[in-house]
N, C-alpha and C positions, 0 to 999 in steps of 0.2 A: 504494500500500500504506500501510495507516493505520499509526504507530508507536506503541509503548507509549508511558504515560505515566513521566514520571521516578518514583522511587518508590526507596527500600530494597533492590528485589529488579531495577530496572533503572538504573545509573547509568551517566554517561558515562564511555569511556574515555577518559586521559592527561588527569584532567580532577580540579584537588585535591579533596579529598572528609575528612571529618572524621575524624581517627585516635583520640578520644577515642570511650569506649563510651557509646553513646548510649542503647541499655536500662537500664544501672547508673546513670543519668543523674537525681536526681528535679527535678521542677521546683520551683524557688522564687520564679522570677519571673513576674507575669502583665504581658500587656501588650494595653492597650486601643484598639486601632485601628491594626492589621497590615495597612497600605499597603505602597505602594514604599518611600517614606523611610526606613521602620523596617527593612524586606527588607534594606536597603541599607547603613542603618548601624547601629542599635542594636542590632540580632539580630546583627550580623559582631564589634562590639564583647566580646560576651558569647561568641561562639564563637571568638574571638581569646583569650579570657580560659584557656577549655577546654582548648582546642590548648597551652595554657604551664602547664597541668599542675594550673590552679587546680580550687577546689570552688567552682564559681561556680551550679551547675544550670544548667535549661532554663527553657525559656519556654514559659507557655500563650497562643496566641494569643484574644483575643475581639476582636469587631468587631461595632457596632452598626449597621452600616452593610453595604450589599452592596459589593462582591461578595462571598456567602458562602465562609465559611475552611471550610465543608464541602465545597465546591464545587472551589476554587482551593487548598488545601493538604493538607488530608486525605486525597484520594487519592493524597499524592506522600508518604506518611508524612512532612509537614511540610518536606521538602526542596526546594532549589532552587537557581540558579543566579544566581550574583552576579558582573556583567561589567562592569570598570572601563574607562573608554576614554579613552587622549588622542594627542596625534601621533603616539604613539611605539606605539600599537596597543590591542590589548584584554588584557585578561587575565580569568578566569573561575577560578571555585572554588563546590564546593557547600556549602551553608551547612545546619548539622543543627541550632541552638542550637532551632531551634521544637518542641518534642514534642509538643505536645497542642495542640488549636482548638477553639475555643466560638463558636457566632453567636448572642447576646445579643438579635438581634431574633427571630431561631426561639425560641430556650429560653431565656430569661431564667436558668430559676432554674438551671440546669450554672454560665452566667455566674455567678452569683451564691455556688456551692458553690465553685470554685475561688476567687474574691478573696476569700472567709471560712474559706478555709481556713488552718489555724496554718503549715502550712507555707511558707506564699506568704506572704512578708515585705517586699517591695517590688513595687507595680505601677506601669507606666511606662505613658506616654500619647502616641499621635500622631492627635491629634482634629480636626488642623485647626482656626484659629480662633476659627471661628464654632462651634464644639464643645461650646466652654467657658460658650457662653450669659451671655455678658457684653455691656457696655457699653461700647465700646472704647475713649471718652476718659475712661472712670473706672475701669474693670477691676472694678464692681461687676455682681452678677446682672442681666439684663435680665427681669425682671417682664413685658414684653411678649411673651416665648417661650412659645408654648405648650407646648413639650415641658417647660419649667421648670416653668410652672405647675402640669403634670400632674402632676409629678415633686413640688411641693409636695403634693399629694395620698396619696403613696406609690408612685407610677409608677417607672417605669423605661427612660425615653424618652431620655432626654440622656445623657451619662456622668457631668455631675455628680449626677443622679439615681442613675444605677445603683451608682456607689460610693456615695453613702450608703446607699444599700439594705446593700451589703455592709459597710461600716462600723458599722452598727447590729446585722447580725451577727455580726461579731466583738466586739461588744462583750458582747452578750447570751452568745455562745459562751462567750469565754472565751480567746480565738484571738491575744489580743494585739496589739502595734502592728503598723505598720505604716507602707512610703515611699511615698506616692504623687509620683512622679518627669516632671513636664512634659518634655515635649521636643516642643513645637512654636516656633515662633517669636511669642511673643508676650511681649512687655514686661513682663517681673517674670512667668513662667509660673508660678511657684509660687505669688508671691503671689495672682495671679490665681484660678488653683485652690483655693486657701485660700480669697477671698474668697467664692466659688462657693460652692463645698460647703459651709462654714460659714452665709452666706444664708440657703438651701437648707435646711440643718440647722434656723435658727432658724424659719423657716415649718414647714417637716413636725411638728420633734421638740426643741425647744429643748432636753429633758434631755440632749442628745446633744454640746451644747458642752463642757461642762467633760473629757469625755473622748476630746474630738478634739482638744482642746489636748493632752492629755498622752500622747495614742497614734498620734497623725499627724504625719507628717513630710510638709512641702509645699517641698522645697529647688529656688530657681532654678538653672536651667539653660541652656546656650546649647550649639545643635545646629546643624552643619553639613557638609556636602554636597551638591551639587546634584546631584538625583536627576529626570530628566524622567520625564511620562507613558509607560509603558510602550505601540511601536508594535508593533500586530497584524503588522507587516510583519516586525519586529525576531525576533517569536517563530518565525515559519514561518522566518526564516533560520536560526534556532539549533536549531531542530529537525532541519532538513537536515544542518545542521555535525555534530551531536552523536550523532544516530540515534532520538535520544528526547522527547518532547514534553512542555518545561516552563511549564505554566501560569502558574507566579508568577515567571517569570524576572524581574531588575532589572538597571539598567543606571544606574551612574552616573561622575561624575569621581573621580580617585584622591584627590584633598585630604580628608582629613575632620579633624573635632575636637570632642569633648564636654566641655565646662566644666561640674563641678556644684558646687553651693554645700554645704560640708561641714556638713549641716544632716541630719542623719537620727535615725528614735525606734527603728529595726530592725535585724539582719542586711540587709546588703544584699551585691551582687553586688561582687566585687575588679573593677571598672572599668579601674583604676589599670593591671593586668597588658596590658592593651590599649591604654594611650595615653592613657585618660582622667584629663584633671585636676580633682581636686577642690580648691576653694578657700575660703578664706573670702567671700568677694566677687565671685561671677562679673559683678556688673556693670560694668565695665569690657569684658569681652570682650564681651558683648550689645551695649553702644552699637556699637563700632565696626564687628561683625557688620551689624547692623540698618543702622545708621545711614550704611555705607560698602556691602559688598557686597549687602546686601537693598536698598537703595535703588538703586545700581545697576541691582540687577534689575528693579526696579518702571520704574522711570526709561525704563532701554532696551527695555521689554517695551512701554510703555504706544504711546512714541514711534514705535518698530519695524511694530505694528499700524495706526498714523496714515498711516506713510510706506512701508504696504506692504511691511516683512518679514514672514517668516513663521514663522522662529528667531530665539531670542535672541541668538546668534551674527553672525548676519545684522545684526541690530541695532546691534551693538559693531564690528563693521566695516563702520558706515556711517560716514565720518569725522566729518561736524555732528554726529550723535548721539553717539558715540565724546568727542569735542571737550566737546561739552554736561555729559554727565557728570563726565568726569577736571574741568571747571573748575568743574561747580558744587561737587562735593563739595571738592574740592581747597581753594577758597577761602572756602564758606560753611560746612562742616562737621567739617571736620581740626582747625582750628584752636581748637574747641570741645570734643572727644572729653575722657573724664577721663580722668585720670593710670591709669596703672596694667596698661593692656593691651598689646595691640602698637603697634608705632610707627604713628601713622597714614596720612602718605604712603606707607612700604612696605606696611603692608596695602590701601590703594586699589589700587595698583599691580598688588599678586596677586591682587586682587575683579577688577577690571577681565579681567585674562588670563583668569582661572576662568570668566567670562561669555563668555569670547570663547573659549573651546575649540570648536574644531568638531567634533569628535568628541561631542561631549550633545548632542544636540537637541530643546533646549527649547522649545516652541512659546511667542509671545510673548503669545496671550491664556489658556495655561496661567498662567504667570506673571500674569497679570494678572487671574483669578479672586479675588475676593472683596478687590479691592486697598482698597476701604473698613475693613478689618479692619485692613490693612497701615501704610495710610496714617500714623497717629499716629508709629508710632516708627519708623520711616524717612523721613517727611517734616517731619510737623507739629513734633515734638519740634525736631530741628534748628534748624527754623523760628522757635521759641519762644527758641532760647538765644542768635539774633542778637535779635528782638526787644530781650529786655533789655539785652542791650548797644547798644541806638539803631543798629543796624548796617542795611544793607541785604539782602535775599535773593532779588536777583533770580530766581538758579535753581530756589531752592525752590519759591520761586510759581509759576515755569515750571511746574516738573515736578506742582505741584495743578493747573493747566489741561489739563497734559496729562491727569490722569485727568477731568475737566472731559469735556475735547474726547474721550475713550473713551466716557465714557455717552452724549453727543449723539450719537455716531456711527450709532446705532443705529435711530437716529428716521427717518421717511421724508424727512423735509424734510432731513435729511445725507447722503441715498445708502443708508441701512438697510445699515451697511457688514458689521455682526454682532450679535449676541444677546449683550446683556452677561450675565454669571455673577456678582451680588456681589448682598450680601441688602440692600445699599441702594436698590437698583433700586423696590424696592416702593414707598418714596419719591418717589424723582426720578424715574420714570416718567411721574406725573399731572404733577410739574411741568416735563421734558420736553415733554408733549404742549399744557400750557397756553401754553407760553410760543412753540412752534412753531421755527420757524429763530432766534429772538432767544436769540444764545448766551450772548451776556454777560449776558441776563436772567435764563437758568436758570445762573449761576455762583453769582449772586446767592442766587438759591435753594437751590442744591445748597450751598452754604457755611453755609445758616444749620439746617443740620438739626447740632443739634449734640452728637448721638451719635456723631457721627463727627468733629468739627472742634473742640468745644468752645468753650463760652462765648464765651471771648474770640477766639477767633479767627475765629468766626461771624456776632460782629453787627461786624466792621470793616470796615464798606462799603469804604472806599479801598482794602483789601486784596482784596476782591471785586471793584472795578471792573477792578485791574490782574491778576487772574488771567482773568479774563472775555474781556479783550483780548490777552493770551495764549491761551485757548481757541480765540477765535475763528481766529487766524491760521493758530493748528498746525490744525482741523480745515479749513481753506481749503488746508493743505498749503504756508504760505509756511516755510521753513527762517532765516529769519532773526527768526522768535521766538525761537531757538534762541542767538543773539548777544547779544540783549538786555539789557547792562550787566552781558554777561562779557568785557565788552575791558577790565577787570584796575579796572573802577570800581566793581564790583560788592561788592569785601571786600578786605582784607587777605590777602599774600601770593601766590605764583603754586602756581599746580596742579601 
């Protein structure tokens, strides 16, 4: 027997549900690419806001991207089903903060009447990296995008296209300013954003600068919770459990935390009522985010796929890999974090755990989708701040062969182990295929594309020969690359 869909007129029983009136409700916030992560945390943030009695409104979903929100939440009147899990069990609630959904690749211009409109005063973004149509060692537009270029035209392909589209109508409107609010994981997101759209701005519509300065608000942000890919298998359980079938169901770990930088030109949403801190300076919490548990992830995800896991979980209780981690960050990266966030051994401490819940299950070549984007400010950056100190980094370099030894892997001549997912691939493919099984040769190569590595750390052969010779070993499968000048010679201090 087929069951309804969740919806308004079917919810589950003994199951929290939103006590705030959701018709009296109007929306003021949009938000541009309604994934899991956002299901999971930015939508709960705001319906946490709700629930404490605030005037915080709703959300209009848009998404540029499939899966369609006419598809996936429309039929559910925007509701869904938010399942936190760790040893101690699940817990679930349904989430109403979504009112209304636009799919931007159907209809542009609905997309386009909502972010122009006066009453929408802050729109928040989860575009995923490569979103943003940037340059990842500069965080300037990439000219090479065709969706940007089009978008230079007056298009409406990218999302930095699409809001300026909408930006040039609220200006023309009359519609006034405006937050546009990153929350993906990317190094300086607003500045990023800023640097984008403004670009973007100067190619379409230069007249359009002077009044993005004075009506746009691009404040950084740091976003976290691990929210894995939602399984096909996860949903047929919950449907069983519940009696009702939720398509956008999420599933993530209880930790969460949003840091924003108190930089705004508009009404924006009381975050505050829900945990969120706004600061003068969120970068402090970004480094140690990035640079301890996003690197983590990247680290155990890259290694785990090498050594045949198949979760991230998996990964952090392999003990070498486990080991490999807590010591390289412990000793090449803590020691560097700037002043002003959390302590940095206890927050490694709680990245490590939150990796190792088995209750998420993070697939490790999810995690390790598009790790070219990642790479800068979880690896490279660190990397850069022993540099000037004349320091050593062994681990770092490690953990660039390990994604080294992930792109070979793919090649015939390494066992065709999987299909990588990173827009670098377009690159290192032909040199992949040039160089054949000579791994340290394509290190070589793959190090000197330097959209991804930058300048300097591109053309320094000796630091390409010795990630090369790491490469090769971890994709040979020896675990004692994994040792290599972390028996305490490697830095200063113990992990």
């Amino acid at each position: 027997m087929s069951l309804p869909r969740l919806s308004s007129r079917a919810l589950p029983a003994g199951v929290r549900r939103p006590s705030w009136d959701r018709a009296a409700t109007p929306v003021r916030t949009a938000h541009l690419g309604v994934g899991a992560f956002h299901r999971c945390h930015g939508a709960e943030f705001l319906e946490d806001a709700l629930e404490a009695g605030e005037d915080a409104g709703g959300i209009v979903g848009i998404n540029l991207r499939p899966p369609a929100l006419r598809d996936l939440l429309a039929p559910q009147d925007g509701l869904y089903l938010r399942t936190l899990r760790d040893a101690a069990g699940e817990e679930s609630r349904v989430v109403g903060a979504i009112l209304r959904v636009a799919d931007a690749g159907a209809d542009p211009e609905e997309a386009l009447r909502w972010l122009a409109s006066p009453g929408v005063t802050t729109a928040t973004l989860t575009v995923t990296e490569k979103g943003y149509c940037h340059v990842p060692a500069t965080g300037e537009p990439d000219w090479s995008n065709p969706d940007l270029i089009a978008d230079a035209r007056g298009g409406t392909r990218s999302a930095p296209g699409l809001l300026l589209a909408a930006l040039r109508r609220r200006r023309e409107s009359g519609a006034g300013a405006i937050n546009l609010v990153s929350c993906d994981n990317v190094a300086g997101n607003g500045g990023v954003l800023r640097a984008v759209v403004r670009g973007l701005a100067a190619e379409a519509d230069p007249g359009m600068l002077p009044w993005l300065d004075d009506h746009v608000a691009f404040p950084d942000t740091v976003v976290d919770r691990i929210v894995p890919a939602v399984d096909p298998a996860d949903l047929d359980a919950l449907a069983r459990r519940i009696g009702v079938r939720d398509e956008a169901a999420v599933w993530g770990e209880p930790f969460r935390q949003w840091v924003i930088a108190d930089d705004f030109r508009a009404p924006r949403p009381p975050w505050e009522a829900a945990g969120a801190e706004v600061v003068a300076d969120p970068f402090p919490f970004e480094a140690a985010k990035m640079r301890l548990l996003n690197a983590a992830q990247t680290m155990l995800s890259l290694l785990g796929a090498l050594f045949g896991h198949r979760l991230s979980w998996e990964a952090a209780a392999d003990p070498a890999l486990a080991a490999f981690a807590r010591g390289t960050l412990g000793r090449e990266t803590v020691p560097h974090l700037p002043p002003g966030g959390p302590e940095g051994r206890a927050y490694l401490g709680l990245s490590l755990a939150r990796v190792g819940n088995r209750a998420v299950r993070h697939p490790c070549h999810q995690i390790a989708t598009d790790t070219s984007r990642k790479l800068r400010q979880r690896v490279l950056d660190p990397l850069r701040e022993r540099r000037r100190r004349d320091l050593p980094a062994p681990g770092l370099e490690t953990a660039i062969g390990a994604w080294v030894a992930y792109l070979a892997a793919e090649a015939p001549a390494h066992g065709a182990r999987w299909t990588v997912s990173d827009p670098v691939t377009e690159a290192s493919r032909p040199l992949l295929a040039r160089r054949g099984g000579d791994v340290e040769g394509f290190a070589r190569d793959v190090l000197g594309i330097e959209a991804v590595l930058g300048a300097d750390l591109g053309r320094d052969g000796a630091l390409a020969a010795r990630v090369g010779r790491a490469a090769r070993r971890l994709l040979g499968g020896d675990r004692g690359a994994l040792t290599q000048g972390l028996d305490g010679t490697g830095g200063e201090g113990a992990p």
